[in-house]
N, C-alpha and C positions, 0 to 999 in steps of 0.2 A: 268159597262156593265151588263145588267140583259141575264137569260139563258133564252130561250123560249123553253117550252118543249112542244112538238106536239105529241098525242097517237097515236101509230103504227098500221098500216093497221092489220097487221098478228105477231102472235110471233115467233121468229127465228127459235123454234123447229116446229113449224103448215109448214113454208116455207121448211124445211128441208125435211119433211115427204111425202109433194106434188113432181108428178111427173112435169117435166117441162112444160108440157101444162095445165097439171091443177092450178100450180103456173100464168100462164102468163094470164087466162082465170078469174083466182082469183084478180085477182091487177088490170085488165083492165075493168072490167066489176063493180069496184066502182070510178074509174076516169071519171071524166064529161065531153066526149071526145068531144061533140056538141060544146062547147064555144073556144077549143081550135082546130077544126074544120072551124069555122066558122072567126078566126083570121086568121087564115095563107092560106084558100080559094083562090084564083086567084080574083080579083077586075075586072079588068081589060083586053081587050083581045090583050094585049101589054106583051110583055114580054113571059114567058113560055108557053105553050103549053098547052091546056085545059084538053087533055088526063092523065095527070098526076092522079093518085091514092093518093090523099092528108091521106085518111083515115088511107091506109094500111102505112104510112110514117110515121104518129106520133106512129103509135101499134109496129111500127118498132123501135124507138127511147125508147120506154117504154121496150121492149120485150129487145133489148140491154143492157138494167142497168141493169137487174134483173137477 
């Protein structure tokens, strides 16, 4: 089994030092929100509700882990 090592956004002391909006505003603003945006979208006018804020839902999901 090979390891996959992936380079880190920010180093653990750069995220330590930021205040919590500046961390969240740092980590969101290099994720390609448009593609993951435009997957989870509404298709359809079946199902839920059009009013929903898809946008503020994934920054919500990100803002969460971090």
């Amino acid at each position: 089994m090979t390891i996959i090592r992936q380079p880190s956004l920010f180093g653990i002391q750069e995220l330590y030092d930021m205040a919590p909006p500046q961390k969240y505003d740092a980590i969101i603003s290099t994720i390609n929100l448009d593609k993951i945006y435009h997957a989870v979208t509404k298709k359809s006018r079946l199902g839920a509700p059009e009013e929903l804020n898809y946008a503020a839902m994934i920054i919500s999901i990100f803002v969460r882990y971090v």
